[in-house]
C-alpha positions as CSV (number, residue, x, y, z in Angstrom):
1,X,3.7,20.2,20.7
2,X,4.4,16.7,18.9
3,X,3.6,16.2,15.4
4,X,1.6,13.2,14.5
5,X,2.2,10.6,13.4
6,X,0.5,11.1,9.9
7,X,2.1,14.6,10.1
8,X,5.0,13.2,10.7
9,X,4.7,10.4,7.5
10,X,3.6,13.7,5.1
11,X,6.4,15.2,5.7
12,X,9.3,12.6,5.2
13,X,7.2,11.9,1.8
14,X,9.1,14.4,-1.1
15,X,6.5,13.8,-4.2
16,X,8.0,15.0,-7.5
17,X,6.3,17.7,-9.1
18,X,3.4,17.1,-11.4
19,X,4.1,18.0,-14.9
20,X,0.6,19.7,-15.7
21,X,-0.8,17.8,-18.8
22,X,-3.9,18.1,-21.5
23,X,-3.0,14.3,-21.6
24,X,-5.7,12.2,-19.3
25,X,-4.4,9.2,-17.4
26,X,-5.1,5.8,-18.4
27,X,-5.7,4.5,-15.0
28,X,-8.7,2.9,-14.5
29,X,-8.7,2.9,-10.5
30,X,-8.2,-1.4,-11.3
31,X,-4.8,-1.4,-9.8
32,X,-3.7,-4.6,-9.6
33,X,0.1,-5.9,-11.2
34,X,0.1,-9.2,-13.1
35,X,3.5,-9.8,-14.4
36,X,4.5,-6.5,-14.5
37,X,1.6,-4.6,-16.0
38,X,-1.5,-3.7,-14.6
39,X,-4.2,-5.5,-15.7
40,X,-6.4,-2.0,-15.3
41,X,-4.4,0.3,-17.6
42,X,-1.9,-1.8,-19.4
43,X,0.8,0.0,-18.1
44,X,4.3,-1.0,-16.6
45,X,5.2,-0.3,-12.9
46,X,7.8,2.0,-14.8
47,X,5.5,3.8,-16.7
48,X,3.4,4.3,-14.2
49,X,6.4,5.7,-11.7
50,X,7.1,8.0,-15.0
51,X,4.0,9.4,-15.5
52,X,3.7,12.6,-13.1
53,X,6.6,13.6,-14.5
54,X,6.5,12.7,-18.3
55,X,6.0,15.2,-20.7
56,X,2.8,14.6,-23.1
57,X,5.0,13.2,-25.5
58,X,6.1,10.6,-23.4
59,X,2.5,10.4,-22.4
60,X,0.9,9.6,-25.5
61,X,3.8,7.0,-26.0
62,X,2.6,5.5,-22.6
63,X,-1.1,5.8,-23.6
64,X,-0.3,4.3,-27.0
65,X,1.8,1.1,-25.6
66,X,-0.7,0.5,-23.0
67,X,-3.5,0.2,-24.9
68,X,-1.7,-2.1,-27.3
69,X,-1.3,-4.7,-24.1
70,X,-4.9,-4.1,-23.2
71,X,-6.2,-5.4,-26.5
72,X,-3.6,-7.6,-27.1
């Protein structure tokens, strides 16, 4: 039996962990990068690689930077 393709893409893919969170995400399902940021969430491509893994600490920093690039 051969594995599929998409069986095959799943599981060359190692995802870290999920840190589990009482912090919500900031995304706004508007992904789309203008000079580094999203213009959805006001995140950084970094920030949003860091995420899964942050701990809420880190997260509210995130949550707290973004916003501040949203509005401003």
């Amino acid at each position: 039996m051969t594995a599929s393709r998409h069986q095959m893409t799943a599981m060359a893919i190692q995802l870290p962990p999920t840190v589990p969170s009482s912090v919500p995400s900031p995304c706004r399902n508007v992904c789309r990068v203008k000079r580094g940021i999203c213009t959805g969430c006001g995140r950084t491509l970094a920030e949003i690689e860091a995420w899964p893994t942050a701990p809420d600490s880190e997260r509210l920093a995130i949550v707290r930077r973004a916003a501040g690039r949203i509005r401003g």
